[in-house]
BAFI-3210 file (N, C-alpha, C; in Angstrom, 3 decimals, decimal comma, padded with zeros to 6 digits):
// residues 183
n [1|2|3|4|5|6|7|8|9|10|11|12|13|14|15|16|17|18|19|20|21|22|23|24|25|26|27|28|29|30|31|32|33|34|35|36|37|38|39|40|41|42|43|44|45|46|47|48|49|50|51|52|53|54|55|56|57|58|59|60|61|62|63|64|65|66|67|68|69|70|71|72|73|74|75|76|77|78|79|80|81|82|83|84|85|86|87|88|89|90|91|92|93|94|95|96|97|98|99|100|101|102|103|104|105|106|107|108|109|110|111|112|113|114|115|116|117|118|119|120|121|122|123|124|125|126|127|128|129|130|131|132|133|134|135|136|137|138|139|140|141|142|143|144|145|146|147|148|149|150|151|152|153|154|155|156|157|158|159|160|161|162|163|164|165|166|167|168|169|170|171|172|173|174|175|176|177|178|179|180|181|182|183]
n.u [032,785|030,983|029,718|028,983|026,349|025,344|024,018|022,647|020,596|019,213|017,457|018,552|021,049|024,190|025,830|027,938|030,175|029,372|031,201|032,880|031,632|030,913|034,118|034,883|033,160|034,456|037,325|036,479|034,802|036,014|036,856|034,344|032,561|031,561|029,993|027,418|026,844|026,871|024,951|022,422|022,988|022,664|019,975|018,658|019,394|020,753|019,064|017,673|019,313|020,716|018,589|017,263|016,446|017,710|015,852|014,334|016,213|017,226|015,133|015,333|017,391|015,935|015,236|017,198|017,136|014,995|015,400|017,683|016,638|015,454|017,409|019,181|018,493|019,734|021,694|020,546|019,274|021,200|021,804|021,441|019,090|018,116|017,946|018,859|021,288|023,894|024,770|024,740|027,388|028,264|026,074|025,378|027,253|028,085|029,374|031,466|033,478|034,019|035,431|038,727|040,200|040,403|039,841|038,282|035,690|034,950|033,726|032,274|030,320|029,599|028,127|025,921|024,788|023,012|021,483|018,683|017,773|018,107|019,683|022,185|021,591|020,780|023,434|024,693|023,640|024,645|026,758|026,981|026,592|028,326|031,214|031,641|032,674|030,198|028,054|028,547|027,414|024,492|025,218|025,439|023,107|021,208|022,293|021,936|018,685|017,866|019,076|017,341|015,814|017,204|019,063|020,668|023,125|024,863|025,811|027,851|029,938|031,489|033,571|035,187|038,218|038,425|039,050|038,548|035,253|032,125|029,719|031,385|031,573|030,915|027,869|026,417|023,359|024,379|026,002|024,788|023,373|021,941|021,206|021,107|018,488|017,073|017,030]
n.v [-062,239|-063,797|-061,656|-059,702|-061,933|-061,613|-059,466|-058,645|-060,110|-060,070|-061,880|-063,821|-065,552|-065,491|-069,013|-070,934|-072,296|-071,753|-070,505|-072,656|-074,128|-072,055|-071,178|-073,909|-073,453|-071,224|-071,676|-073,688|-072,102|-069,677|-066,200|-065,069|-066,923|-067,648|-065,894|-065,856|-068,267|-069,447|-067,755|-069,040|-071,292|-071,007|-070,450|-072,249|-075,066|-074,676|-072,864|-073,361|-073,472|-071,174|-069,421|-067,780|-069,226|-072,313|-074,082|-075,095|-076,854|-078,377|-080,355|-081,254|-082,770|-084,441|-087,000|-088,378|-090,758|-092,406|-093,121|-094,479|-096,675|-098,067|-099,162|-100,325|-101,871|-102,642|-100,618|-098,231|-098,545|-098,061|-095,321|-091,769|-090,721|-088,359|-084,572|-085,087|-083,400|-084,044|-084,444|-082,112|-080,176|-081,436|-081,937|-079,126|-077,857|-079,401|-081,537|-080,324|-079,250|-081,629|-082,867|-083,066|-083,749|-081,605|-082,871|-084,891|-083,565|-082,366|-083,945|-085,092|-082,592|-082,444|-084,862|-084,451|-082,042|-083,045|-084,252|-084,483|-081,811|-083,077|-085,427|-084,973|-085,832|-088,257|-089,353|-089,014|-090,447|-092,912|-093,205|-093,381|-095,846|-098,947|-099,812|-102,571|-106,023|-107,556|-105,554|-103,793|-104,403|-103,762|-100,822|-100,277|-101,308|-099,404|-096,722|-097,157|-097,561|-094,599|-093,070|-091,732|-092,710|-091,476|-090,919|-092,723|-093,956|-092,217|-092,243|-093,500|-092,386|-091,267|-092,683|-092,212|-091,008|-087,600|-084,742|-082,186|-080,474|-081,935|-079,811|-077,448|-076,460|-075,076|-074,549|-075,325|-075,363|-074,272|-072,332|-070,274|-066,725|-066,320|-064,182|-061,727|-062,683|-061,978|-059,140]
n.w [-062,725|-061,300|-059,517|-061,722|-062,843|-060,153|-059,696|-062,131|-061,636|-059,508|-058,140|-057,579|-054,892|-053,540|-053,275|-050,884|-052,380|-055,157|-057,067|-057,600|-059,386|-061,552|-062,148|-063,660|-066,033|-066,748|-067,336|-069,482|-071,643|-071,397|-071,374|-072,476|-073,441|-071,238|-068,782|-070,237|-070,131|-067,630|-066,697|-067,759|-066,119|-063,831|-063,514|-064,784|-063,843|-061,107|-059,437|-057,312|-055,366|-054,993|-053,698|-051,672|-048,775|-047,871|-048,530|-050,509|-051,986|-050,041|-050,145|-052,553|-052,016|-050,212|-051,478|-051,840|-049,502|-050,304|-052,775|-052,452|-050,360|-052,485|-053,652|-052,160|-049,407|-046,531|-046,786|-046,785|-044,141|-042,367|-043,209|-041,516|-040,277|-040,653|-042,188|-045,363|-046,003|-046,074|-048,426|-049,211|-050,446|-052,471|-054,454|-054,876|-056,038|-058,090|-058,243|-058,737|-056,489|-055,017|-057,095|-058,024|-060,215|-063,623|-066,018|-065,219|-063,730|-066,119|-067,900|-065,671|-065,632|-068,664|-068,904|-066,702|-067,802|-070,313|-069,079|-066,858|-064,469|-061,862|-061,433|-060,612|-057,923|-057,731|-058,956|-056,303|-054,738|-056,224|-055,392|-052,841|-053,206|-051,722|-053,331|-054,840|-056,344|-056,780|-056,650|-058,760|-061,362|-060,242|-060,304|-062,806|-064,039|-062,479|-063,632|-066,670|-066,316|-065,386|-067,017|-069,800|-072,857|-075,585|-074,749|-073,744|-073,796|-072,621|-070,221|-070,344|-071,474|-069,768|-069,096|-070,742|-072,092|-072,397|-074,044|-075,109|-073,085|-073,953|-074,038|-074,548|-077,066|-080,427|-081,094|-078,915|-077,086|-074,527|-074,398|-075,883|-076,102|-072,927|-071,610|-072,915|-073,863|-071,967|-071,436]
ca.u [031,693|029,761|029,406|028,096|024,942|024,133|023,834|021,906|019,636|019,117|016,563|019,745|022,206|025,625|025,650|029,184|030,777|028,895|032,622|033,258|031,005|031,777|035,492|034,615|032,896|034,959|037,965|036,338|034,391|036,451|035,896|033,645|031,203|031,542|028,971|026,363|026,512|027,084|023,757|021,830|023,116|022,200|018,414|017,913|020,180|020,935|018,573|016,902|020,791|020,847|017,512|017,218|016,802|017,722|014,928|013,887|017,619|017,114|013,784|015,680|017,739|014,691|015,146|018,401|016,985|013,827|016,422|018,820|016,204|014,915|017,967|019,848|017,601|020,505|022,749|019,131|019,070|022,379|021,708|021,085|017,133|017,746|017,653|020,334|022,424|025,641|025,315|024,977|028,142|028,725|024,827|025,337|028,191|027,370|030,570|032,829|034,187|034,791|036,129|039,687|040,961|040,153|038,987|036,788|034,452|034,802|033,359|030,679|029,449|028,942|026,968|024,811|023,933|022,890|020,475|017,723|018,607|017,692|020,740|023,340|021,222|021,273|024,826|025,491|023,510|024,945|028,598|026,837|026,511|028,908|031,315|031,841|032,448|029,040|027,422|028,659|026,198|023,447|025,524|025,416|021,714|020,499|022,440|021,025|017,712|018,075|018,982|016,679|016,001|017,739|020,508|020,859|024,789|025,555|026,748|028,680|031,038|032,137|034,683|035,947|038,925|037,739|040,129|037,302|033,789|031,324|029,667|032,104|031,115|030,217|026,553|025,400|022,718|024,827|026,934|023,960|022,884|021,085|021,161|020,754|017,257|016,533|017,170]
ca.v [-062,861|-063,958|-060,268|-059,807|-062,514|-061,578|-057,810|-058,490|-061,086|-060,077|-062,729|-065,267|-065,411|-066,488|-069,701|-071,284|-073,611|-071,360|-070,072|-074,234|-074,382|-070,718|-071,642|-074,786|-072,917|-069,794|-072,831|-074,568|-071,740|-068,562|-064,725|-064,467|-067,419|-068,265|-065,140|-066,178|-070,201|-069,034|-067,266|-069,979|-072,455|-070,668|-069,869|-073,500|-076,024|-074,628|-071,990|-073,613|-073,535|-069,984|-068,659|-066,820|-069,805|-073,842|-075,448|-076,173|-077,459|-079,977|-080,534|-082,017|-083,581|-085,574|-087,868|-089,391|-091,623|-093,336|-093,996|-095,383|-097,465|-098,956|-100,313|-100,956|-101,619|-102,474|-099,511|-097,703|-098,614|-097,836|-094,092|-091,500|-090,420|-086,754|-084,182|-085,428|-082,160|-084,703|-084,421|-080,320|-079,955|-082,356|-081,251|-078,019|-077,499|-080,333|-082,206|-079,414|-079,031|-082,748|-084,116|-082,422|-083,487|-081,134|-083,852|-085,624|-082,638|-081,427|-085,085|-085,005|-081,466|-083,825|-085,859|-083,436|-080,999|-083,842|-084,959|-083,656|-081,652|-084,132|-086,421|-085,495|-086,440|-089,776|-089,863|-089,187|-091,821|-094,034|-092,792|-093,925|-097,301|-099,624|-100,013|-104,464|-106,405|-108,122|-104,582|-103,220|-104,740|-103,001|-099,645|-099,842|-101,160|-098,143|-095,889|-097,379|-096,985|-093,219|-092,307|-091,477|-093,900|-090,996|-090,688|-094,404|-094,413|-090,693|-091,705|-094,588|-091,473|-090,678|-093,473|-092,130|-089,919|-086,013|-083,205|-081,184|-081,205|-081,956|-078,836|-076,648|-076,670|-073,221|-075,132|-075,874|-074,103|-073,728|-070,949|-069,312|-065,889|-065,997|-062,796|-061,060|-062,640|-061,594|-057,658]
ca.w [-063,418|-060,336|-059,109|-062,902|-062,721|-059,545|-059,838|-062,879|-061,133|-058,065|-057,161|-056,884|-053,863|-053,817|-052,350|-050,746|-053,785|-056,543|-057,324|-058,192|-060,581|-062,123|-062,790|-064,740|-067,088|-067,119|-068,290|-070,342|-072,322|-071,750|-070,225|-073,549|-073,399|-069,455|-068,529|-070,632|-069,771|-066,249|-065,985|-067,780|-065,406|-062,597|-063,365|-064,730|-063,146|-059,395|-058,969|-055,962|-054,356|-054,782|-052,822|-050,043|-048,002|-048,523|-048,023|-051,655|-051,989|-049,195|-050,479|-053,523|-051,191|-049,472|-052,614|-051,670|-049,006|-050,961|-053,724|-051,490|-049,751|-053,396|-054,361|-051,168|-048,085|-045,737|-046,580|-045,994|-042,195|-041,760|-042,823|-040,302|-040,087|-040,511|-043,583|-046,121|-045,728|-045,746|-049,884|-050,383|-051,268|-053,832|-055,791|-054,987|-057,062|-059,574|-057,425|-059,027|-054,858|-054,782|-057,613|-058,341|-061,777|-064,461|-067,157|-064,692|-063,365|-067,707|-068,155|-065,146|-066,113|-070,010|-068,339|-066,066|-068,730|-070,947|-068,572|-066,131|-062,969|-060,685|-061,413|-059,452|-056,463|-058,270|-058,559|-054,964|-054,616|-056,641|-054,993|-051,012|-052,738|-051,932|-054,574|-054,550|-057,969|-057,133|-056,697|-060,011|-062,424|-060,223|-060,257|-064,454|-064,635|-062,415|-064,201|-067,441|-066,101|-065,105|-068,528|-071,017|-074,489|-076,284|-074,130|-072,800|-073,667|-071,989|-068,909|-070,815|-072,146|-068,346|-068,713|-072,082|-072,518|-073,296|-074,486|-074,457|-072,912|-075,390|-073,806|-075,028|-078,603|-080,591|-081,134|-077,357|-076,002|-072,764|-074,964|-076,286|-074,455|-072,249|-070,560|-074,007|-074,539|-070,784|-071,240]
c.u [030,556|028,998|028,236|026,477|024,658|023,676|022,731|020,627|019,856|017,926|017,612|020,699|023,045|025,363|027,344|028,729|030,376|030,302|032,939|032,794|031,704|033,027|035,159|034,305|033,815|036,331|037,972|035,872|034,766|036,014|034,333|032,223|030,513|030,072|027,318|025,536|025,900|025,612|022,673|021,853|022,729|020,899|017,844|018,477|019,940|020,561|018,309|018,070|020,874|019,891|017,806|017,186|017,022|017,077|014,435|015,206|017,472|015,719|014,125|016,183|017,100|014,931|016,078|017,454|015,981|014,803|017,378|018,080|015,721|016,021|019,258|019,503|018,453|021,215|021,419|018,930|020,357|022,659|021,141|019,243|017,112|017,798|019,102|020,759|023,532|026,074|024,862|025,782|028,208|027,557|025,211|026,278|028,603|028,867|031,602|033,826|034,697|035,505|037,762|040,419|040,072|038,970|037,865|035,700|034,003|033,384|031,442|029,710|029,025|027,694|025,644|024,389|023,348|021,469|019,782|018,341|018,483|018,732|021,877|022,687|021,053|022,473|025,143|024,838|024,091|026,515|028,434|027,403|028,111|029,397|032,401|032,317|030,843|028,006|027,485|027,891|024,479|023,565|024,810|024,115|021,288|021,056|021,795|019,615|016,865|018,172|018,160|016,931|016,674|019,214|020,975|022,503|025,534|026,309|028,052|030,429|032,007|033,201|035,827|037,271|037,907|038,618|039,135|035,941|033,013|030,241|030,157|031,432|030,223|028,356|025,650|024,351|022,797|025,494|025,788|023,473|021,672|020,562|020,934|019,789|016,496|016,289|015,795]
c.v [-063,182|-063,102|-060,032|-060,013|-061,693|-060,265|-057,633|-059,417|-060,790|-060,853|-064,042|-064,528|-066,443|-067,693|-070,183|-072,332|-073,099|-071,259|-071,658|-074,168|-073,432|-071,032|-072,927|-074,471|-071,599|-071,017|-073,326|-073,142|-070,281|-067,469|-065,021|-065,317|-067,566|-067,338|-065,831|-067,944|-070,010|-068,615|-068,277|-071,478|-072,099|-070,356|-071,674|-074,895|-075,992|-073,609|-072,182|-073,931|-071,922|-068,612|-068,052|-067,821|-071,506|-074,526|-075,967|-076,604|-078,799|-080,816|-081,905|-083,488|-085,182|-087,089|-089,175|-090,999|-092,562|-093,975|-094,886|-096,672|-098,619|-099,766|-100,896|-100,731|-101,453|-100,885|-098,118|-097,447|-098,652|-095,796|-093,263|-090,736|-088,775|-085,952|-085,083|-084,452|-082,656|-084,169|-082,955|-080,305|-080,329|-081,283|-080,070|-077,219|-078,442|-081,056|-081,852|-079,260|-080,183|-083,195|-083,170|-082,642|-082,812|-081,802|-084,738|-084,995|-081,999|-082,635|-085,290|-083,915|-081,837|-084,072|-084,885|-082,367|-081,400|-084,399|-083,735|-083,178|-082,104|-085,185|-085,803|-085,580|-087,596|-090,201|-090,056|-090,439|-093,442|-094,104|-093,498|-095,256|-098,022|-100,409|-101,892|-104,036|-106,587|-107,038|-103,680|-103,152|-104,092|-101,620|-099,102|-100,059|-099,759|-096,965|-095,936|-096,701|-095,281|-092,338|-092,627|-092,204|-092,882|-091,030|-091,616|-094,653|-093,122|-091,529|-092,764|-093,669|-090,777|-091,561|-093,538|-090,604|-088,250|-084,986|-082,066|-081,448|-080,852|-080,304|-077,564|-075,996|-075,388|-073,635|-075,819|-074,970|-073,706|-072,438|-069,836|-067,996|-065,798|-064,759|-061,614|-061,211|-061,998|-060,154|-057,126]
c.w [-062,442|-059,817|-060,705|-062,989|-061,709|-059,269|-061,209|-062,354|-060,222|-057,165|-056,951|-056,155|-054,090|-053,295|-052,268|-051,907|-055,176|-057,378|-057,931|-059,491|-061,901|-062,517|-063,156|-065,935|-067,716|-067,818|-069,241|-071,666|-072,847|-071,548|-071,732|-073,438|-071,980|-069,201|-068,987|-069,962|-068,428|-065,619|-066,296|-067,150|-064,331|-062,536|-064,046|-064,675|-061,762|-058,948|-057,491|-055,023|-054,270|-054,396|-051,861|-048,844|-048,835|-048,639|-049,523|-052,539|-051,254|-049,590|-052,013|-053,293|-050,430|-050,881|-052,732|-051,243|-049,730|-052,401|-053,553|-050,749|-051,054|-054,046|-053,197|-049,252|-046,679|-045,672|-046,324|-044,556|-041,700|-042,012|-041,529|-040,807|-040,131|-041,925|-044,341|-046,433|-046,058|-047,672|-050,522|-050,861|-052,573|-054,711|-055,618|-056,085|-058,046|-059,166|-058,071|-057,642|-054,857|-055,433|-058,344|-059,506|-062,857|-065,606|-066,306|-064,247|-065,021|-067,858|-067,449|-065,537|-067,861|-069,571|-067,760|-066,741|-069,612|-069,995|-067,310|-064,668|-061,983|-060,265|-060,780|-058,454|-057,108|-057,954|-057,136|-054,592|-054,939|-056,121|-053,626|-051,412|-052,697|-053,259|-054,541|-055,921|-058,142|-057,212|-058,255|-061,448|-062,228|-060,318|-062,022|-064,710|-064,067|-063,003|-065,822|-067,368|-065,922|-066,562|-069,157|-072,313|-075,223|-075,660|-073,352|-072,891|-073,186|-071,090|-069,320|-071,507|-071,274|-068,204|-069,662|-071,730|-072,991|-073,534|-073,742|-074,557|-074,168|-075,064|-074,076|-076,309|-079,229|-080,835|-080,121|-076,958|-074,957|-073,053|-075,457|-075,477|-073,862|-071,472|-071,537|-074,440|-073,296|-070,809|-072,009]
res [x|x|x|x|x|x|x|x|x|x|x|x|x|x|x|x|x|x|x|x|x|x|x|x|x|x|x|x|x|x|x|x|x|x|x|x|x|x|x|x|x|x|x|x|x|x|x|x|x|x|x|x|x|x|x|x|x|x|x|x|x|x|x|x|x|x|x|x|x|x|x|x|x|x|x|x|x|x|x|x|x|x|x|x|x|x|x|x|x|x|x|x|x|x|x|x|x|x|x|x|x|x|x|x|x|x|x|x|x|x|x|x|x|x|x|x|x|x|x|x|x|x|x|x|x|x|x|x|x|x|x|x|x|x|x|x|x|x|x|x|x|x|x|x|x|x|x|x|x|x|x|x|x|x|x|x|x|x|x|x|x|x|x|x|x|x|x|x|x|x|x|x|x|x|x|x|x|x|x|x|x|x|x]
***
């Protein structure tokens, strides 16, 4: 399937962890829909991971630290002063590489297709912060805040049971083809 996209798109390159992502969907949606999702996730999710070079990846990246400094100045001056490279992995593969149970990457990929592609450099953010009791009430307002008035109780569904991702569903436009309106 990955050979697939990128033989048909040849302005995207593999990038290490693409394969993460790719088997989530090929799981959840099956040889039949996976292709299609697969290519529409890769031209408007994590295109700018799969260029020719990284820089408008780290570029995304640059975002961590000013977010990190607005809601926790200390843990701010305790980062290091250089690109934030430390959190490719995780965005790069929408933290399909990190997070190893099945239902919890079904759950985060919920969440992150539900909302703008900018948020998992949120999350990792919100993963640096120190996780207290007394910190927890600012974890849930900025996640509040982050979401959208339509979608203000999404990320509230990351703590819910899921069989299957709401993504799944024969009525998503993640299943629709994409690569069939492209030809």
């Amino acid at each position: 399937m990955i050979l697939q996209v990128l033989r048909r798109h040849p302005a995207l390159y593999y990038s290490q962890g693409y394969h993460d992502i790719v088997q989530v969907f090929l799981l959840v949606l099956g040889v039949e829909a996976a292709p299609a999702a697969v290519t529409r996730l890769s031209f408007l999710r994590v295109r700018d991971y799969m260029l020719p070079s990284l820089d408008p990846a780290i570029a995304h990246l640059e975002l961590l630290p000013p977010i990190i400094n607005a809601v926790d100045v200390e843990l701010y001056q305790h980062l290091p002063k250089i690109q934030p490279s430390f959190a490719l992995a995780a965005t790069l593969t929408l933290f399909a590489h990190v997070v190893q149970e099945y239902g919890d990457i079904a759950r985060l990929f919920d969440f992150f297709l539900a909302q703008d592609t900018v948020i998992p450099v949120y999350l990792f953010a919100v993963v640096c912060y120190p996780n207290t009791p007394s910190n927890q009430p600012k974890h849930l307002a900025e996640l509040d805040r982050l979401c959208s008035p339509e979608k203000r109780n999404c990320w509230k569904s990351m703590n819910q049971t899921c069989s299957t991702p709401c993504w799944a569903s024969s009525r998503n436009p993640w299943t629709s083809s994409f690569s069939s309106r492209r030809r």
